[in-house]
DODRENDO-399155 format. One record per residue (C-alpha): x, y, z. Coordinates in steps of 0.02 Angstrom, whole numbers, padded with zeros to 5 digits, always signed. Example, Ala and Ser with C-alpha at 12.3 -4.5 7.8 and 13.67 -1.06 7.14 Angstrom:
+00615-00225+00390 +00684-00053+00357 
This chain:
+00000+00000+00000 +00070+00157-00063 +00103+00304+00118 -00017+00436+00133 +00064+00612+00033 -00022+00691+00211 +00087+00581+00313 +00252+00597+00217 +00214+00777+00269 +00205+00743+00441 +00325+00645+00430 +00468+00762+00373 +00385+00904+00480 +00427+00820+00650 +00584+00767+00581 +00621+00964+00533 +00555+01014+00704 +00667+00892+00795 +00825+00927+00701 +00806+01119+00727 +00773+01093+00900 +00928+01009+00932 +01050+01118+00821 +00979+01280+00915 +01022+01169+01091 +01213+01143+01030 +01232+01300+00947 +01183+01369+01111 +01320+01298+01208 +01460+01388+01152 +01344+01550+01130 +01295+01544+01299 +01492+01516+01335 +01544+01679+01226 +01394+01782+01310 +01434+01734+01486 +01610+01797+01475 +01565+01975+01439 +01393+02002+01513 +01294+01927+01667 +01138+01820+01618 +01075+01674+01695 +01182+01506+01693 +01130+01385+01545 +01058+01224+01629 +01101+01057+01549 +00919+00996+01609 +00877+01132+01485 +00974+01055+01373 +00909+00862+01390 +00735+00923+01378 +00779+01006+01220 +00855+00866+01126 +00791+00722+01196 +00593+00728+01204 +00596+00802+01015 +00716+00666+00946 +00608+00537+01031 +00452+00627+00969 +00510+00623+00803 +00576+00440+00795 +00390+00407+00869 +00298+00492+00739 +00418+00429+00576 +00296+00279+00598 +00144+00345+00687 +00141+00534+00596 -00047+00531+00661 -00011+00485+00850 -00051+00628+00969 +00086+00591+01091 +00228+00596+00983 +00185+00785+00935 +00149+00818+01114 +00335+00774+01139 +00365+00847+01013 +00307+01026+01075 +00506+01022+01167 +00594+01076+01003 +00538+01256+01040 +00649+01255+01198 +00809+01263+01083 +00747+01417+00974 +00681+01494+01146 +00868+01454+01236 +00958+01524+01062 +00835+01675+01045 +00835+01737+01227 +01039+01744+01211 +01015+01847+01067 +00914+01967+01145 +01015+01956+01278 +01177+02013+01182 +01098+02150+01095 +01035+02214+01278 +01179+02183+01336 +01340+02181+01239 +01287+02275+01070 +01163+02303+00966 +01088+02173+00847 +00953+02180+00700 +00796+02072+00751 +00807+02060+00935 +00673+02131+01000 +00581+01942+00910 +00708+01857+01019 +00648+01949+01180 +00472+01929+01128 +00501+01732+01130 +00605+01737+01283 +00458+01783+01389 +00335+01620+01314 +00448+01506+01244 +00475+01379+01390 +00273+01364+01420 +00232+01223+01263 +00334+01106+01405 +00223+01139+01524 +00088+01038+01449 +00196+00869+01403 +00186+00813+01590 +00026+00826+01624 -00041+00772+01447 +00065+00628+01389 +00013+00505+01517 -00192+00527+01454 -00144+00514+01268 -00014+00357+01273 +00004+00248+01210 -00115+00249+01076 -00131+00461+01039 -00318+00463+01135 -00376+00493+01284 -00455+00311+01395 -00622+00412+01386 -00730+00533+01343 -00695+00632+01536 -00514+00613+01506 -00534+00690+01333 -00602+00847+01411 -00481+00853+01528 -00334+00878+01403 -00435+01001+01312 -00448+01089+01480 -00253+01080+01528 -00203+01127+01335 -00348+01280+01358 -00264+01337+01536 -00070+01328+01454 -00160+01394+01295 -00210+01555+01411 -00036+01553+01514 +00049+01575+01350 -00053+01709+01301 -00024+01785+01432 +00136+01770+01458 +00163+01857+01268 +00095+02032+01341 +00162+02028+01521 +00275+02168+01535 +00445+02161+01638 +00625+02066+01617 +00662+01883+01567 +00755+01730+01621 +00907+01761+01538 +00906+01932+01604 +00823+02075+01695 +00863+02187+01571 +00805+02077+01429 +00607+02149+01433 +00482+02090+01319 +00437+02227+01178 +00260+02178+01172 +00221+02204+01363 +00078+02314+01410 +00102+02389+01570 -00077+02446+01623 -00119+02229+01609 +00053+02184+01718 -00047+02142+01859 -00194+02018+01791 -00090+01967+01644 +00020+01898+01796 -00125+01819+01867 -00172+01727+01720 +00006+01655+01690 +00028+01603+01866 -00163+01528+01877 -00102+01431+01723 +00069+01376+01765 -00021+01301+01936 -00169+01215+01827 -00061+01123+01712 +00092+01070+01795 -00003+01039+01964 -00187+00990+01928 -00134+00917+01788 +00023+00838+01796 -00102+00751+01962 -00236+00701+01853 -00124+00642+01720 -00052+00512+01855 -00229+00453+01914 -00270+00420+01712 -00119+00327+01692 -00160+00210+01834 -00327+00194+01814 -00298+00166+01634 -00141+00054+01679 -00254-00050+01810 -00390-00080+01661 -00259-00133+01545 -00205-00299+01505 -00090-00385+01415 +00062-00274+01318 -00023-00111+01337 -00032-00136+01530 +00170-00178+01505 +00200-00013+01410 +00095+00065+01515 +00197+00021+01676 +00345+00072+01579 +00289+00238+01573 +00230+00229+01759 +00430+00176+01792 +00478+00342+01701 +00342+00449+01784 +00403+00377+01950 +00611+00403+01910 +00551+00588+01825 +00449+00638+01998 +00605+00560+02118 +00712+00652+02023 +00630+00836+02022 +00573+00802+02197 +00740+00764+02249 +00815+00921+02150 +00672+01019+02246 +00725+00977+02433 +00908+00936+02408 +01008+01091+02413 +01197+01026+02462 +01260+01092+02299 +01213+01171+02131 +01269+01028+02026 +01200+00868+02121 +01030+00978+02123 +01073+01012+01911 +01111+00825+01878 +00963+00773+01971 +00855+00873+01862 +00919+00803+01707 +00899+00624+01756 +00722+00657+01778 +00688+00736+01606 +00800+00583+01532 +00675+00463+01624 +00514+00498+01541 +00564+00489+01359 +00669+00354+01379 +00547+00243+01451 +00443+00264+01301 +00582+00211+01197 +00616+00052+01287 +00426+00026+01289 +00411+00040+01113 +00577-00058+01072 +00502-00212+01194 +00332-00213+01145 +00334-00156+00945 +00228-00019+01012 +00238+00087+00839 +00328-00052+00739 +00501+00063+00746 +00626-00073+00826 +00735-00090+00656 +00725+00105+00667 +00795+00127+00850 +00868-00015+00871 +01059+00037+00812 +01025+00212+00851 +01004+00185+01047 +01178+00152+01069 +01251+00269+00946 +01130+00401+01037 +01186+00353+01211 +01371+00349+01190 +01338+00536+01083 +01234+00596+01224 +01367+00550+01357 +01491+00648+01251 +01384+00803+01213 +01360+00788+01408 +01548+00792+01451 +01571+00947+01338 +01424+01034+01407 +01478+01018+01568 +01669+01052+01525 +01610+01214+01454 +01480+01242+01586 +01575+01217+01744 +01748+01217+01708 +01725+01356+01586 +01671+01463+01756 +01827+01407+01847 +01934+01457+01694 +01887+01571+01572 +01953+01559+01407 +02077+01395+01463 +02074+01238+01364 +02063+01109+01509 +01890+01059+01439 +01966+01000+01271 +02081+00857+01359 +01884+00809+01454 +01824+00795+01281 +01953+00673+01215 +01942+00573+01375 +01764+00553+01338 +01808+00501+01183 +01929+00370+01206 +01816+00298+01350 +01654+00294+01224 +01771+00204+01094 +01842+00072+01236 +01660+00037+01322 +01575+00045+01137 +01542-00161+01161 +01497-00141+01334 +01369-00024+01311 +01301-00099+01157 +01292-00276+01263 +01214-00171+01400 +01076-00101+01294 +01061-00262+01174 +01010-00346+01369 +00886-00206+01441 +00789-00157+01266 +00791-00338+01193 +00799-00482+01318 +00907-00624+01280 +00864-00639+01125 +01020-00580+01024 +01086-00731+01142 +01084-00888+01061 +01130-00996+01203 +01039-00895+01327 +00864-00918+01235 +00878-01119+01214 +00934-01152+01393 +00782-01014+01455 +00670-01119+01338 +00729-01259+01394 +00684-01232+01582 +00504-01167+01552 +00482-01348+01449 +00545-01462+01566 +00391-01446+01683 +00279-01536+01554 +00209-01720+01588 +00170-01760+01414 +00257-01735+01243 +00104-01632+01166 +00112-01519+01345 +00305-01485+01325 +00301-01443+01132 +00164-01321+01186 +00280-01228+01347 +00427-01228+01192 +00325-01130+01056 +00252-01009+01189 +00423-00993+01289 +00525-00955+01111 +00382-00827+01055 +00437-00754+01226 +00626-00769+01214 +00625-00672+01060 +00482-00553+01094 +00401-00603+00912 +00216-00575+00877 +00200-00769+00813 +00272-00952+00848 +00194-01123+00774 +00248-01287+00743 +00168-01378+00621 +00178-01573+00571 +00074-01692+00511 -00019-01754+00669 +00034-01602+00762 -00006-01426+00765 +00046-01305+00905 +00024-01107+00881 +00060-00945+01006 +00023-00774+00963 -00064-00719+00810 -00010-00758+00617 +00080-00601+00564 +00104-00545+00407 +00237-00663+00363 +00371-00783+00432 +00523-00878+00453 +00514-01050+00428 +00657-01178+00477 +00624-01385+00460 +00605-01492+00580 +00681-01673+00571 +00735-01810+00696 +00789-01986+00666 +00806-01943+00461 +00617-01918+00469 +00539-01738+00406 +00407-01695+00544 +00364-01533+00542 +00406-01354+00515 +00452-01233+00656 +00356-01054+00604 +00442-00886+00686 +00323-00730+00647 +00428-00571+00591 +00396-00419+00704 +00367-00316+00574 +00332-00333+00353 +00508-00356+00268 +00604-00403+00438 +00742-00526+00429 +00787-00624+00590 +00968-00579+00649 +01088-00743+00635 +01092-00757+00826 +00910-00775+00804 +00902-00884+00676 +01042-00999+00765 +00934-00993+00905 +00766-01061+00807 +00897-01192+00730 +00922-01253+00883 +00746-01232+00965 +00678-01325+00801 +00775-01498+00837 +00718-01511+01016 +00534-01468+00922 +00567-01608+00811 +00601-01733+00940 +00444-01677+01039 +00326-01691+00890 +00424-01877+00858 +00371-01914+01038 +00209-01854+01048 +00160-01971+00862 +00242-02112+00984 +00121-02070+01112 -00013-02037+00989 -00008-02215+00918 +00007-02298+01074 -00152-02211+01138 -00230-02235+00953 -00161-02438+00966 -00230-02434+01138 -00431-02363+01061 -00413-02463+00940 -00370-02627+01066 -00522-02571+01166 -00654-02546+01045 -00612-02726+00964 -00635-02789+01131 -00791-02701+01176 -00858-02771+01004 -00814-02951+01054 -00881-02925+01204 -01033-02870+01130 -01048-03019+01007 -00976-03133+01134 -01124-03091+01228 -01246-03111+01112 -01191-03264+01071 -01187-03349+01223 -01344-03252+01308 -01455-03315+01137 -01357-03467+01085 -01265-03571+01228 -01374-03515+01360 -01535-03569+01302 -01464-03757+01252 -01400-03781+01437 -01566-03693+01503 -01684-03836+01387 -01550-03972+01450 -01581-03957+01623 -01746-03951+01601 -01739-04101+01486 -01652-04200+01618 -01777-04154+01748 -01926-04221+01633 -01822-04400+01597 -01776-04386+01809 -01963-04385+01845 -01995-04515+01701 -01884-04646+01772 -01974-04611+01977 -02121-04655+01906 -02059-04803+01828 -01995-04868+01974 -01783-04841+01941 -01749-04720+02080 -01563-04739+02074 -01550-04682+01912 -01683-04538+01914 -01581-04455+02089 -01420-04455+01946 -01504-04373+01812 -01562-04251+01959 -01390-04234+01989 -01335-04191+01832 -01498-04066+01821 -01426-03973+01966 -01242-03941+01893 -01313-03893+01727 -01420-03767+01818 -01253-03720+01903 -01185-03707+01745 -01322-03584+01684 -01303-03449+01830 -01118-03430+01823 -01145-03417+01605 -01267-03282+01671 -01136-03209+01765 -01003-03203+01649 -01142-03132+01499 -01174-02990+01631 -00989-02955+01665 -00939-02914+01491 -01050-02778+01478 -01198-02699+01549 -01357-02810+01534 -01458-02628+01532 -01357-02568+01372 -01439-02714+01263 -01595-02708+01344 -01624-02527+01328 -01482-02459+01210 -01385-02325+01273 -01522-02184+01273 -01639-02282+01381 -01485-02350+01482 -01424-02144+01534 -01614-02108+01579 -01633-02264+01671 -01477-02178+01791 -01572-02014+01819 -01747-02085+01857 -01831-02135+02021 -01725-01979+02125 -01844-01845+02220 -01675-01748+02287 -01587-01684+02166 -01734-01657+02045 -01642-01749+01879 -01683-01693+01709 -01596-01771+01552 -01591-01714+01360 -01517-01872+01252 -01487-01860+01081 -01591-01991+00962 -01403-02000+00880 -01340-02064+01036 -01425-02237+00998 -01303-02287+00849 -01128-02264+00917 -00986-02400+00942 -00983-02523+01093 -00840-02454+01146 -00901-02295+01179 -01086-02357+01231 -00959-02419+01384 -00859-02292+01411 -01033-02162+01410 -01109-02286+01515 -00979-02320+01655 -00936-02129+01674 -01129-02063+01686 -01166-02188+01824 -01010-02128+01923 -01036-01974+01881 -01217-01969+01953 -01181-02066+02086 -01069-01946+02148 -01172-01780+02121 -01331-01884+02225 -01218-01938+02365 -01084-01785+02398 -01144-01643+02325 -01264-01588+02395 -01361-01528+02241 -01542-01460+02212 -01545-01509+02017 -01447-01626+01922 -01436-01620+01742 -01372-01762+01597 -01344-01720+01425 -01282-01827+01296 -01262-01764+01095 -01147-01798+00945 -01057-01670+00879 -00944-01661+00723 -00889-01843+00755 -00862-01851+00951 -00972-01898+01073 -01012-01776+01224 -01072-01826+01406 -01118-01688+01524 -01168-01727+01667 -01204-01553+01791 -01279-01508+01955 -01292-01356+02065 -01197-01414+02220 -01082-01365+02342 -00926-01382+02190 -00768-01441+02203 -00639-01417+02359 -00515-01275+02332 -00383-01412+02342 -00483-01574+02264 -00395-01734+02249 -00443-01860+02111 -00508-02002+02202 -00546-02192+02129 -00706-02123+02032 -00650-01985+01955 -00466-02079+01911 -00592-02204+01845 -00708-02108+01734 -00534-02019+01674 -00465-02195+01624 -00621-02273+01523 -00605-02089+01405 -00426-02110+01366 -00453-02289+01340 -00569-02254+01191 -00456-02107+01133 -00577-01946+01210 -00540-01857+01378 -00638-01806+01527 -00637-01649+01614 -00717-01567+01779 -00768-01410+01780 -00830-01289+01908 -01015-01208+01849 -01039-01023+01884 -01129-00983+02042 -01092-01137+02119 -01093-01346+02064 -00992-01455+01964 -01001-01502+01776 -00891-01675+01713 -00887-01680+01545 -00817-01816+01445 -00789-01807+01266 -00764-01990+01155 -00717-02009+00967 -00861-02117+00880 -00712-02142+00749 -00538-02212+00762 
């Protein structure tokens, strides 16, 4: 899809914005240096300075991707404080040094420009991460805060009387008859937005971090970690007061805080899909921060001690040297915090290696390894596929990479790693890493068909034997046992036959041998009954499961059966059978129930038993007992599984769900 022209716009505005912003911040440095030494203004603060470059550089780097997002240009309101530092020393040179064409613009600006910051506190924390406010309320509370800094600033533009960089510096515009309310309005502003707001902004951010879930809750809490560093920081700078620079250096930590917790939260979580943008340029902007920090200082402080020496120069060099020897270092360092372990090859397999050992069962453990890799290497997507098993985390992106899977010279599978982004290509430690995860994959999957066709072999062994059971029972309940039944009664008639005719001796034999075929007929009986239930060919399996919920007062049993429950296998007719009766057995006799409630239907191929009462439930710490470890058994034996559930508002549901089909 071709860009939007509007956002290309936007795109290369807030780039434009950001870049001047920061030139005007360097170029100030050694202005403010050249000033300083010839006229007395206020000292140039290198919290000044981080809020200057930092919040517009991460602003900009936001909205390259997002040109649309409201919080990016809300950050991106900070690259006026450069052109306001750079102006007000202008003005301040023609006040105070000699004359220059234009300044009175510079003074102008020098009494507003440092009020656009006042509304990033308070603001940012309703409008990330996302550019909207959580709600309608919260929406016209950021139209209320932007109003009040909107009116400050407005203010501020017509109050008469000197600046920050100097008491001399006035503003041009100023109308003295309006000093006094025009005063009012900027202070009644300043104390709306940066107090009432910057507090409201920190109840939306936890109430909206509290509703969150998932990663927005995580980038929200990353932001919360900023706030929290940011607030430490100022309040710290507020009440310490043992010296000027611990007080300066406090500040500036706390301006670094915010904006960089937005960058780790977008570099963790693909908040604005900008990782292959950032992720080279946060070291590269850390070690150039650290030596734009040495020189700022070196000019700063030093500068004061000195005045025209060179000792910051050698400070500068030593900066330099130490970014060039701690370049790995750092990178390693930032590699860790911003993207895990994943850019470790080793350190992902033996992490996923630990989350699978936990599993009982091959299927189980190749589920903890797809979940645990999507984790490792913070990608939106991870599936194996094979051809008996299928195991996905995440959501299909928009593409992927794909390694093989093979154990034992057998092709099993493929191992599916979703790219973070369109067009992304895994780094090699990555890839080495999915190399690796894949064979352990393989040999799961090749574990799991073992277990598969051993439980399939077993189904398979138990529905033949169910069928033979069945026919073994019809044969001998219709065939054998009627034969010996007319025997014995044959022998009885010849017995009584030969009394009459007078040969006792031999009638009390053929009693004899009436009495062990009779024998002989019970224990048949008994072994026709113990191969399956008699009810289940007397009644088929529909009459069978309402035969087990009839005659009870307390519970009150209901039952809705299926008329496709009458055709299924023997093995299953069983399996249902055996697992009801247990089943309502136990919800009459423990718990307690008002209703009880048996459903049996076929669906797409499986049959499903549900068998559900209103009871007390199940113990917060139940143990499986000889029933339920029973019931459990007869489902896997026929390939299905059984589960217990707890109902809402209160009872217990066991549900057992058997393939029809091998």
């Amino acid at each position: 899809m071709k860009p939007d022209p509007g956002d290309r716009a936007l795109v290369l505005a807030a780039r434009t914005a950001a870049a001047a912003g920061v030139l005007s911040c360097v170029a100030v440095i050694p202005l403010h240096r050249w000033t300083a030494a010839r006229a007395e203004i206020t000292d140039l603060y290198l919290a000044d300075l981080v809020l200057g470059t930092v919040w517009p550089a991460v602003g900009a780097l936001v909205a390259s991707r997002r040109p649309r997002n409201r919080a990016a240009w809300l950050l991106l309101l900070t690259s006026v404080i450069g052109p306001y530092l750079l102006l007000s020393h202008y003005a301040a040179i023609d006040a105070l040094i000699r004359p220059l064409p234009g300044a009175a613009f510079g003074a102008w600006v020098a009494a507003w420009g440092f009020i656009p910051y006042w509304l990033c506190v308070p603001l940012l924390p309703v409008l990330f991460p996302d550019g909207h406010a959580p709600s309608r309320r919260w929406g016209l509370f950021a139209k209320a805060i932007a109003t009040a800094g909107g009116c400050a600033a407005l203010a501020a533009m017509f109050h008469p009387g000197g600046t920050d960089i100097s008491p001399r510096v006035v503003n041009p515009l100023g109308v003295e008859s309006l000093a006094v309310p025009l005063g009012l309005v900027t202070m009644a502003g300043s104390y709306v937005t940066l107090l009432i707001g910057t507090l409201g902004g920190v109840a939306c951010l936890v109430g909206r971090g509290r509703r969150a879930t998932g990663v927005e809750r995580d980038q929200l809490q990353w932001l919360m970690l900023g706030g929290l560093v940011m607030g430490v920081s100022l309040g710290f700078a507020g009440l310490y007061s043992a010296g000027e620079h611990t007080t300066e250096i406090a500040l500036s930590v706390g301006l670094f805080a915010l904006p960089a917790s937005i960058v780790v939260a977008v570099l963790r979580h693909r908040l604005f899909d900008i990782e292959a943008v950032l992720g080279r340029s946060v070291v590269y902007t850390l070690l150039c921060g650290f030596v734009l920090a040495v020189y700022a200082m070196a000019v700063m402080w030093l500068g004061r001690l000195a005045v025209g020496s060179g000792i910051g120069y050698p400070l500068v060099g030593a900066a330099a040297v130490a970014v060039a020897a701690g370049h790995g270092t750092v990178t390693r360092w930032v590699e860790l915090l911003l993207f895990g372990h994943r850019r470790d090859p080793y350190a992902v397999v033996s992490r996923v290696g630990r989350q699978v050992a936990p599993a009982s069962e091959p299927v189980e453990a190749l589920q903890r390894l797809v979940g645990a890799l999507r984790r490792e290497l913070e990608v939106p997507y991870v599936a194996f596929t094979g051809p008996a098993t299928e195991v996905v985390s995440g959501e299909p992106p928009h593409g992927w990479h794909t390694v093989p899977c093979s154990a034992l010279g057998q092709d099993l599978g493929e191992l599916h790693v979703g790219l973070r982004h369109p067009g992304e290509r895994l780094l090699p430690q990555e890839r080495e890493a999915v190399a690796e995860v894949a064979g352990r994959a393989a040999a799961l999957a090749y574990a799991a068909g073992l277990v598969q066709d051993v439980a399939a072999s077993r189904a398979r062994i138990v529905a033949a034997r169910e069928e033979e059971r069945r026919r073994l029972r019809a044969d001998l309940h219709d065939g054998l046992g009627p034969v010996l039944a007319g025997t014995a009664h044959q022998l009885d008639a010849l017995a009584r036959r030969l009394g009459r005719a007078g040969h006792e001796e031999w009638a009390a034999q053929l009693r004899g041998q009436r009495d062990r075929v009779k024998a002989a007929v019970g224990d048949l009986r008994t072994v026709v009954q113990g191969l399956r239930p008699p009810v289940l060919d007397q009644l088929g399996l529909p009459g069978a499961l309402r035969e087990l919920v009839s005659g009870y007062e307390t519970p009150a049993c209901s039952h809705l059966i299926a008329p496709e429950c009458a055709e299924v296998p023997a093995a299953v007719e069983v399996a249902a059978y055996r697992i009801a009766a247990e089943a309502v057995n136990n919800g009459v006799r423990h718990s307690a129930a008002g209703s009880l409630r048996l459903l049996a239907e076929v669906v797409e191929g499986l049959f499903v038993l549900t068998v559900e009462d209103n009871g007390c439930g199940l113990p917060a710490r139940a143990r499986a007992g000889v029933g339920l470890r029973s019931m459990r058994e007869r489902a896997e034996e026929v390939g299905g599984r059984l589960d217990l559930l707890p109902v809402p508002g209160g009872g217990t549901m066991v549900r057992a769900v058997l393939p029809l089909k091998e």
